[in-house]
RONUVEX-843042 format. One record per residue: residue in three letters; x, y, z of N, C-alpha, C, O in turn. Coordinates in steps of 0.02 Angstrom, whole numbers, plus 50000, padded with zeros to 5 digits. Layout:
! residues N
ALAXYZXYZXYZXYZ ...
//
This chain:
! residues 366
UNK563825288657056564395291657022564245292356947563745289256929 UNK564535295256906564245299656862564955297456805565545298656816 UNK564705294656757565495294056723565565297056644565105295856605 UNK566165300856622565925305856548565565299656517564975299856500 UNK566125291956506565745288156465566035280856485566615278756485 UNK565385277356501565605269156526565415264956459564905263456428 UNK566125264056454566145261056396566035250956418565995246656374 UNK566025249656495566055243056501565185243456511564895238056514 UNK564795249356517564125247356536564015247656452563705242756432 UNK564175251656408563875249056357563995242956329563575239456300 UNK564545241756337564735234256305564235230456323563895227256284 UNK564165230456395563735223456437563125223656395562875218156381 UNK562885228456376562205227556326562075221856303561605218056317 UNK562725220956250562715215856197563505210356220563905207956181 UNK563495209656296564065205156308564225199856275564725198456242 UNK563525195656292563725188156260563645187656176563915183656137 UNK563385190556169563405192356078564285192156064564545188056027 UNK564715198456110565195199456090565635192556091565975190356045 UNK565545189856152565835185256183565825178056125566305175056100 UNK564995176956119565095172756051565395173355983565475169255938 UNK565585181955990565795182555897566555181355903566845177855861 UNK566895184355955567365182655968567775175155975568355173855959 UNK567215170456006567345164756004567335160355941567715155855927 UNK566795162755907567045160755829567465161255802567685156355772 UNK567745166455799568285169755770568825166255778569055163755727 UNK569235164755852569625159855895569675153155845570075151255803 UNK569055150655871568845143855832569005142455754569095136655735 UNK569025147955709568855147555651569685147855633569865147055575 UNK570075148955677570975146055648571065155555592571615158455596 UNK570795157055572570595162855521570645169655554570195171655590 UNK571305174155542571325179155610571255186555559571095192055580 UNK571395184755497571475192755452571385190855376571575186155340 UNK570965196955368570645197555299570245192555288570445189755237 UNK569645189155316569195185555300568425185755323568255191555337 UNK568045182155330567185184055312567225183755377567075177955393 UNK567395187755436567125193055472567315197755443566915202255457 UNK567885200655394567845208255383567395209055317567115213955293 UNK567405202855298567085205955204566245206955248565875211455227 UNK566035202955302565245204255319565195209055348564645211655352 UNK565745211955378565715218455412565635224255364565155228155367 UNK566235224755312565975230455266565555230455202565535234055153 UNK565265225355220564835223855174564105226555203563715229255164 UNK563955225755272563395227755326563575237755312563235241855283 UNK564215238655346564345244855350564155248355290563785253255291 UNK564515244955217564375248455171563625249355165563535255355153 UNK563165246955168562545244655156562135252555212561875258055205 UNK562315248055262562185256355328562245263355313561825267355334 UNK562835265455270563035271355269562795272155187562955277455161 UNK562455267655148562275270055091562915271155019562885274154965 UNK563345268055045563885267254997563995261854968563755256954996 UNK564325260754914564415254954874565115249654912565075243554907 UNK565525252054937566035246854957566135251155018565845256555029 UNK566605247955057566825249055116567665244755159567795240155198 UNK567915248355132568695245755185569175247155226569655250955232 UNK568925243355252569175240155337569815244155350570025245555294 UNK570115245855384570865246155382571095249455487570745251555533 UNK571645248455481571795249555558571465254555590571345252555647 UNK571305259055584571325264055633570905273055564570855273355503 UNK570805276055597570145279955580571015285155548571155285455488 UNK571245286855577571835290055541572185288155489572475292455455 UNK572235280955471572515277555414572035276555374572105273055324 UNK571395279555392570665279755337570795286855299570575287555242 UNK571005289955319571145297455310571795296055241571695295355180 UNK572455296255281572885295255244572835291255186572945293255129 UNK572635284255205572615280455136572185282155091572225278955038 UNK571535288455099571135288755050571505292054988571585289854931 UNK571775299655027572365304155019572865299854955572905300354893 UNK573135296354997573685289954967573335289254896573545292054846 UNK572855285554897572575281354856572505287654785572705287554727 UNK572205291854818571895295354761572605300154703572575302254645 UNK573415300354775573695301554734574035297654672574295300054621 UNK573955289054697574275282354674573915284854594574315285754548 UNK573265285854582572845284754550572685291554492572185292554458 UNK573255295254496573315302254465572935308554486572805313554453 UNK572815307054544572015311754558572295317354587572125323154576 UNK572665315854619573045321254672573975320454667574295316154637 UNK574185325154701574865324754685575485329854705575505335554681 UNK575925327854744576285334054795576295341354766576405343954711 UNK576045344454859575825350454859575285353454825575225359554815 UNK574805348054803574145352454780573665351654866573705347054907 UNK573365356354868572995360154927572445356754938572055354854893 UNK572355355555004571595353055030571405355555067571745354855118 UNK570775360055074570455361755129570175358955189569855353755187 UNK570295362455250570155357855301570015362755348570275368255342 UNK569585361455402569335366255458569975367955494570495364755486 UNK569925372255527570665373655575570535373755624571025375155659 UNK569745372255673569775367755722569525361055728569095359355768 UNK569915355855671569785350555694570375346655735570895349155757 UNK570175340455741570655335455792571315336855719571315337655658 UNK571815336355779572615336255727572625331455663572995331955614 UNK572005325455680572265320155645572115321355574572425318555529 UNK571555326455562571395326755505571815329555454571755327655396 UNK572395335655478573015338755446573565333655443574015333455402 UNK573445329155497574175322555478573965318655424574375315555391 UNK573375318555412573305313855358573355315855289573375311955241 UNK573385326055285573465328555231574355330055226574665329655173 UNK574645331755290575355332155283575685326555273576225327655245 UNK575555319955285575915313855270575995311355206576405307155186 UNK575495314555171575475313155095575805318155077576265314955051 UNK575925322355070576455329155068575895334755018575995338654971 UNK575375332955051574855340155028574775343355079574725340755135 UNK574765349955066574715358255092573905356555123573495352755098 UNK573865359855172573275359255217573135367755200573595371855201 UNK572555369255187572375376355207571745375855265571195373255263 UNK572025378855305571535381055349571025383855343571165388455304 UNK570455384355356569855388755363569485386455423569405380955448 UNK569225394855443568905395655500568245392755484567965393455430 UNK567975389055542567445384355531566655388955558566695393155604 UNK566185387955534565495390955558565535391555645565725387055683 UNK565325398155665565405399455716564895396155767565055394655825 UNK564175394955735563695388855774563865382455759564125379055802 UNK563765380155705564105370155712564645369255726564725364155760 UNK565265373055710565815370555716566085368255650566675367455636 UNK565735367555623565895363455546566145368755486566155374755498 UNK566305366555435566735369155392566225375255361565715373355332 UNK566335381155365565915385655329565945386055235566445387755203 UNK565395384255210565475384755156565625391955097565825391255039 UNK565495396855121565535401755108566275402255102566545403555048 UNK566625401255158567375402555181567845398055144568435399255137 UNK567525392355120567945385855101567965389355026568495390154996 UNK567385391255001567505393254934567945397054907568325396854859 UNK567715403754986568235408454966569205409554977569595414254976 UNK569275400854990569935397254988570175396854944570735399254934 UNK569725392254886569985389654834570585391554794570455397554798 UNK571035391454765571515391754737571785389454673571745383354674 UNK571965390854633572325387354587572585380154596572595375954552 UNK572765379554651573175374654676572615368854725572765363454751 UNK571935372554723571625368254776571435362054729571435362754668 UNK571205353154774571055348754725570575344254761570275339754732 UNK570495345954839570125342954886569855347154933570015352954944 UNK569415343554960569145347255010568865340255058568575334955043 UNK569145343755127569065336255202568575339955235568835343155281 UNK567985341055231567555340655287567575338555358567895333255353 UNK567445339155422567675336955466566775337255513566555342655531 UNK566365330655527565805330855531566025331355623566095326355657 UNK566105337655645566285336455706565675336455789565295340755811 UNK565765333055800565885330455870565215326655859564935324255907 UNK564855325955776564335318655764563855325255727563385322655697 UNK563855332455720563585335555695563655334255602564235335155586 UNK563315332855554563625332255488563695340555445563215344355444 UNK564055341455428564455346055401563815349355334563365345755312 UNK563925356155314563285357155275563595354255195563935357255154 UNK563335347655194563655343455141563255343855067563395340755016 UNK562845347355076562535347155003562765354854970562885355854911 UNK562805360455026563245365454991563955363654982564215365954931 UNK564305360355018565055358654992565205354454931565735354254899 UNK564585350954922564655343854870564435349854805564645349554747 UNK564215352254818564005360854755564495362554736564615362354675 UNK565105365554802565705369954781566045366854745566265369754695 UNK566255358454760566795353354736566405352054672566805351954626 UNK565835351054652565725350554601565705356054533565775354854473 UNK565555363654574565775367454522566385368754510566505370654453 UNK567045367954566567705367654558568225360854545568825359854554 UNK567565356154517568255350254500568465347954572569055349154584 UNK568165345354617568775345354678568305338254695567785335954673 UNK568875336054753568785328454759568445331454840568495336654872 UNK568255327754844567775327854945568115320954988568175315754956 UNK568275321255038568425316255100568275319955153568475325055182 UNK567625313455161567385317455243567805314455276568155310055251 UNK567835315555313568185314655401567575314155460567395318555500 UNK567345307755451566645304955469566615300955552566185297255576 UNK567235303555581567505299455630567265300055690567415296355737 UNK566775305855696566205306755769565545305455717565125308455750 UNK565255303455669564535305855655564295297655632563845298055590 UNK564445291355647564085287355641563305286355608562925283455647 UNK563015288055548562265287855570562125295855541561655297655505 UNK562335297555552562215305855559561755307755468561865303855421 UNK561485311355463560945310855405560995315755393561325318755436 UNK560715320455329560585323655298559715322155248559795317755205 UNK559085324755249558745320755198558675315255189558415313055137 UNK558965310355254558975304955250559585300055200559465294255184 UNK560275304055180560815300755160561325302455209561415308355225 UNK561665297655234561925297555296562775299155272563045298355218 UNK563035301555333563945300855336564235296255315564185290655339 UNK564585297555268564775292155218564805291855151565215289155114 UNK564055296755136564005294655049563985299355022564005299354960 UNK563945304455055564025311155030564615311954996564495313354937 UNK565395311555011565865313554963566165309454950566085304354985 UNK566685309054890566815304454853567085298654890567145293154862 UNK567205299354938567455294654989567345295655056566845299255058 UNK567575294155131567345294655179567905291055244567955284955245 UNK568215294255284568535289455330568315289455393568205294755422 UNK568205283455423567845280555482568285278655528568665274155511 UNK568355281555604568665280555664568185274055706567595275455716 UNK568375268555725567875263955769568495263555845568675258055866 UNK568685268455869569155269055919568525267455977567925267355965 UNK568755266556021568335263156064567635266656100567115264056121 UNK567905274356097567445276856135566875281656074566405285456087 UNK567145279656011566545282555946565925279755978565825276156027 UNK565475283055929564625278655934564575272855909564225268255931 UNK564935272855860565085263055831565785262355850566175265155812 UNK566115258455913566795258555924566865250355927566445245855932 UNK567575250155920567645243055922568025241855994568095246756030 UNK568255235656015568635235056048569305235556065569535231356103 UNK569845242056031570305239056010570335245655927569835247155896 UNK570905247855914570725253155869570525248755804570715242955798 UNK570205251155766569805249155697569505256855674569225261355705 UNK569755256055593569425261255542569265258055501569415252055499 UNK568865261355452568605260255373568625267555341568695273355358 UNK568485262155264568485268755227567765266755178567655261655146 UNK567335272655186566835270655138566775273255058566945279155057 UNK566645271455010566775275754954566185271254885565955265854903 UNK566075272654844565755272154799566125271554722565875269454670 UNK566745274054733567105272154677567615266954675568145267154707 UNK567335260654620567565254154637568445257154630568875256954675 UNK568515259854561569255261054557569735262354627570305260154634 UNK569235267954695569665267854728569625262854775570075262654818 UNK569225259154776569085255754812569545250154827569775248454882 UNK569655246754746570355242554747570715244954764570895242554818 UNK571065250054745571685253254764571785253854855572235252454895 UNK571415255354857571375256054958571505248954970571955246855006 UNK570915243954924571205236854961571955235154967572225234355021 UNK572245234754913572915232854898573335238854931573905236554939 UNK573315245154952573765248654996573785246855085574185247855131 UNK573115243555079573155241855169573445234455199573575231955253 UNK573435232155106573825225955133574525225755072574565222655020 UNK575085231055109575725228955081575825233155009576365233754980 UNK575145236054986575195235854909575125229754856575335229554798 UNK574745224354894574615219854858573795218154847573325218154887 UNK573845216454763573155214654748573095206654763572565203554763 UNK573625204354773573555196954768574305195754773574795198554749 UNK574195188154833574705187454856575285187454814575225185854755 UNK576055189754847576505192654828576805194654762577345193454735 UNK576105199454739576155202954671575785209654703575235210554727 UNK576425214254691576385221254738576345226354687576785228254649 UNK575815227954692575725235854632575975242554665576275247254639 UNK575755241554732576055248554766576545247754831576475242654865 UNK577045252854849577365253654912576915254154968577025258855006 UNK576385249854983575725248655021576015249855071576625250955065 UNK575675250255147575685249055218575275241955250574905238955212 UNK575335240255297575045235655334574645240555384574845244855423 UNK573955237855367573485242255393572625236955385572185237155342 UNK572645234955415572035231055408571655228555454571865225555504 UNK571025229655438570475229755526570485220555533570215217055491 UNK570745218555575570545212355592570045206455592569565209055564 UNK569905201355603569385196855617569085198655667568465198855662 UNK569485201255751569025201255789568715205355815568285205255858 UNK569075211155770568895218355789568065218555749567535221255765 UNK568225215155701567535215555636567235212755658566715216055666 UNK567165206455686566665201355735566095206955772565495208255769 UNK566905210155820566435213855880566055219955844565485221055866 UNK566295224655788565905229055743565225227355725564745231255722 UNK565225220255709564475218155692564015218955714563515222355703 UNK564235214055764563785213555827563725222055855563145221555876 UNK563845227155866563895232455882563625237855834563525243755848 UNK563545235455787563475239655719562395239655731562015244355720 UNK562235233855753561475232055749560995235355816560415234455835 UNK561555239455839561375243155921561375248955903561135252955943 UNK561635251355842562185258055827561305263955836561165267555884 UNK560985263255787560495267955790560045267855854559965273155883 UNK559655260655886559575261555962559925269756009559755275456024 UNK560575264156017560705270356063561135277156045561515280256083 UNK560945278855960561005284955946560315289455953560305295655951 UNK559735285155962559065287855992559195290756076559075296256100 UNK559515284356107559755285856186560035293956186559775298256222 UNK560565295056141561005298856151560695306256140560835310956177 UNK560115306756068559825312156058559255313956132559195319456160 UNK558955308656147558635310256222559145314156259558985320056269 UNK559845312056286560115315456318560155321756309560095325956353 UNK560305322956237560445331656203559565333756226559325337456269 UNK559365330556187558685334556207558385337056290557965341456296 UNK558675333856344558555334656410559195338656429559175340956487 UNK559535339456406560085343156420559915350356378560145355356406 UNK559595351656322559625356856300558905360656306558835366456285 UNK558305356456339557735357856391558025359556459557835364156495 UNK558445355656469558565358756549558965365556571558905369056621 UNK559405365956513559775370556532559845377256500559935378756442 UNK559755381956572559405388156528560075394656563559815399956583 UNK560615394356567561205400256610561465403656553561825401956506 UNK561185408556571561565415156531562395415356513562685418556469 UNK562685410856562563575410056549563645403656501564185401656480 UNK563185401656492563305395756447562925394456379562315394956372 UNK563485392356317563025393256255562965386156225563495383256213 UNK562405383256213562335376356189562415375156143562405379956104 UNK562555368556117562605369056038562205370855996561675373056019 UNK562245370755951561635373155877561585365755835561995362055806 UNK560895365555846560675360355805560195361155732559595362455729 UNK560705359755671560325362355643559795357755588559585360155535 UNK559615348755620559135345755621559255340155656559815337755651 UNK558765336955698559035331355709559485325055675560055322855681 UNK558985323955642559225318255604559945320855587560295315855583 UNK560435327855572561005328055559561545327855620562145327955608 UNK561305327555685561795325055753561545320055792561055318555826 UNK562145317755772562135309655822562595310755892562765306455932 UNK562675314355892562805320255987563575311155994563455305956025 UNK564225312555956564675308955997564915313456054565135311256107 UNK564855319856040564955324656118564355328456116563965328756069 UNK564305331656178563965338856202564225342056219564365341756279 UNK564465347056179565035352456194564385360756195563965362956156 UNK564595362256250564365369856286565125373256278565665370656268 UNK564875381656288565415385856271565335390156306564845393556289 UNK565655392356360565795394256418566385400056414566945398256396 UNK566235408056432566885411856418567355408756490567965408556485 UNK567095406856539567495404656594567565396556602567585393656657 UNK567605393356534567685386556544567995383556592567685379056620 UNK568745385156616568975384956658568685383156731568865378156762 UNK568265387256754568075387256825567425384256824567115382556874 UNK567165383656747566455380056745566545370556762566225366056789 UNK567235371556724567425362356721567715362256809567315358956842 UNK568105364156838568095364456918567565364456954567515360156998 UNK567055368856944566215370656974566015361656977565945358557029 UNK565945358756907565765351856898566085348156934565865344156976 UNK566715349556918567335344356952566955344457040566795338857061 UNK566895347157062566645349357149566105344957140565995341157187 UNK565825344757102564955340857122565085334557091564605330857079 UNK565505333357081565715324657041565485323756979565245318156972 UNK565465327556925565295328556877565865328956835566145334356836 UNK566105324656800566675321756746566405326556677565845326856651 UNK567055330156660566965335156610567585333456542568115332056570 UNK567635333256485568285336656458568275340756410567745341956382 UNK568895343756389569035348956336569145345556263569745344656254 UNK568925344256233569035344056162568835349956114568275351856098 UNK569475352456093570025349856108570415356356128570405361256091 UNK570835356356198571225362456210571795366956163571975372856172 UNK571975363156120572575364956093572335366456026571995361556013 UNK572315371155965572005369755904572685369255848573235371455863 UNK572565366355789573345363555774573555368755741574015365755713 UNK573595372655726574005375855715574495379455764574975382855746 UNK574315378155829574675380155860575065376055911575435378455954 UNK574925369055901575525364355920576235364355888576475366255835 UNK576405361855935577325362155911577325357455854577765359255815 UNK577005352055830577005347955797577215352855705577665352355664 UNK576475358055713576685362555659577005368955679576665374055669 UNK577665369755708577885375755734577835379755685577645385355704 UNK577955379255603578135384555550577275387455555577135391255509 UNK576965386655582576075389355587575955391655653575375393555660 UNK576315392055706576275393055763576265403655768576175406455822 UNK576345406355724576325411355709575605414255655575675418555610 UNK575045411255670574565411055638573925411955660573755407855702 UNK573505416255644572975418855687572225414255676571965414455621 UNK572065412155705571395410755674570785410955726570535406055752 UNK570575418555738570195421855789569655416055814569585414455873 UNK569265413055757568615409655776568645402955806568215400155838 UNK569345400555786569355394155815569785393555877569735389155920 UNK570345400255876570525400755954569935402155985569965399256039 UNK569425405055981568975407356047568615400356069568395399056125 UNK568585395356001568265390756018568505385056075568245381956122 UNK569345385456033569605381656088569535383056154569335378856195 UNK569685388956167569685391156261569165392356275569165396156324 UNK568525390656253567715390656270567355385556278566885385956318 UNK567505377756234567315373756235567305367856283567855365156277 UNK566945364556329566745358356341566255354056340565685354456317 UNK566545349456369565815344256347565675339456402566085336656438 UNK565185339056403564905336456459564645327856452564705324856398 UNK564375324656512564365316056493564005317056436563635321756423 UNK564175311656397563555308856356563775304156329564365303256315 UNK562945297456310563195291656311562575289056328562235291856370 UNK562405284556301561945278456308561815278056392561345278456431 UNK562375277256393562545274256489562185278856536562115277556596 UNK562015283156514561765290156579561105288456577560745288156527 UNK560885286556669560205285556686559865294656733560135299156767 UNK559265293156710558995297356711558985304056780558715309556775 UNK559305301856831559645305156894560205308656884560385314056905 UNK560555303356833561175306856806561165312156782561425316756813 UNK560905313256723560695317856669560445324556726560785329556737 UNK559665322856759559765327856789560245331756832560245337856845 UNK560585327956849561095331756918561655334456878562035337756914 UNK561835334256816562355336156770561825340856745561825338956686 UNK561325346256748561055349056718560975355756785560995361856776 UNK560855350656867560755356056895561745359456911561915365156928 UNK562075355056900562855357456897562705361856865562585367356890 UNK562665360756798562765367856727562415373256767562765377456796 UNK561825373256771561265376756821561545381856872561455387856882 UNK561895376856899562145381956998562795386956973563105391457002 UNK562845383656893563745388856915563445395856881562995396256839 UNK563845401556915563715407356916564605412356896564615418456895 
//
């Protein structure tokens, strides 16, 4: 049986590792904000080539609170504009609408998927003050022309780093490229935790405090509150299990490029278009998304041979009810993407029978 992604066979890798960090943790009476998280983003920061790194709940409240932070801090400030792909995951526009900044859409490069730089420029606005990259599905975004645009236009950068673990450029990885960086460790990422966990990586100490003291309460120190903070903070045991998980991370992002690579050797059907890779070292493959004008009957074709498929993502946001006042809004390149796109297993976990028989699937459909 054939599964998109076994997340209990990867665990077992490093079981008793987990099992002991966890048990420390227990033992140590010590459940939040202590040296499992400062060693965790202290490792992470170190990994991703950034100067600090913080922890905080969940890969969406890495987003928002950067947002947050930077408006606490005069940088930003309601209704100035941030650019953002218009097919990424919803979460990346909630994290610009919750702060009460204007999202502009732009249609993303028609081979990566990623934010076209050409197009982002030709956004800009009076009103623009950021720009969110979105390194999607582990591909990294063309970050040395965007870090160009924001630097000849004054503009602040937050990647949205939440599939690309690892992911490189020249050898500077996701993370350090823009002025900041927010990290998803949801369970089924390439670095996932057990249990939701985000970070935020960044290089500027100024924001760096500021994020600390917004994820806990708005406080720099106990009950002396500088900001209307949230409670948002990655745990002891979530950070335990990050560690331990964090020292596997490039291993089986090698696993994973084998897969792309046997998957994009094997498969040769005129109805199907593979991704575009435009170096290794810049995809760490958290999906393998093919693009199919009959996606539909291609993901059924699989479905028949026991071959586990999904859509990421069917719906593109502008056209959820969530933003109905946009639901009247065209955006040709990323609708075609949506109703074209799937993705197929991938994952450490796929043994070598696997891989092939998910290749002669792609293969047989006609």
């Amino acid at each position: 049986m054939i599964s998109f992604l076994d997340l209990k066979a990867i665990n077992a890798a490093c079981r008793d590792e987990l099992l002991e960090a966890c048990t420390r943790v227990i033992d140590s009476g010590w459940y939040i904000t202590g040296n499992e998280l400062s060693q965790f983003e202290q490792a992470f920061a170190a990994y991703c080539g950034a100067e600090h790194c913080i922890g905080v709940a969940n890969g969406l409240d890495a987003l928002t609170l950067t947002l947050r932070a930077w408006k606490e801090t005069g940088r930003l400030k309601e209704g100035d504009e941030v650019i953002v792909p218009a097919n990424t995951y919803i979460a990346s526009i909630l994290a610009i609408t919750e702060n009460r900044l204007i999202p502009v859409l732009v249609e993303p490069d028609e081979t990566s998927f990623n934010l076209c730089p050409e197009k982002t420029e030709a956004a800009i606005t009076a009103r623009t003050r950021a720009i969110l990259p979105v390194h999607l599905y582990g591909q990294l975004a063309d970050m040395p022309a965007l870090m160009d645009i924001a630097d000849r236009h004054k503009l602040l950068v937050l990647e949205d780093s939440a599939q690309a673990h690892g992911a490189s450029i020249s050898g500077r990885k996701a993370g350090s490229w823009g002025h900041a960086a927010g990290f998803s460790f949801y369970p089924g990422k390439n670095l996932g935790a057990l249990g939701d966990a985000g970070a935020i990586t960044t290089s500027d100490a100024e924001l760096a405090q500021t994020l600390r003291a917004l994820r806990n309460y708005g406080s720099h120190e106990k009950y002396k509150n500088l900001f209307q903070g949230v409670n948002s903070r990655l745990d002891e045991i979530q950070a335990a299990m990050l560690s331990v998980k964090l020292k596997y991370l490039d291993a089986q992002t090698a696993q994973r490029r084998e897969v792309a690579r046997l998957y994009r050797e094997g498969i040769d059907n005129p109805a199907i278009r593979l991704p575009h890779v435009v170096s290794e070292e810049q995809h760490v493959w958290h999906l393998f998304v093919v693009r199919c004008a009959r996606r539909d009957a291609l993901q059924q074709h699989l479905a028949g041979l026991g071959i586990p498929t999904l859509v990421h993502y069917p719906v593109a946001p502008h056209q959820q009810a969530a933003y109905a006042a946009w639901n009247d809004r065209h955006y040709p390149v990323t609708e075609q993407i949506h109703a074209e796109v799937l993705s197929l297993p991938m994952g450490p976990h796929l043994r070598a029978e696997q891989i092939q028989a998910v290749i002669r699937g792609v293969q047989d459909f006609h």
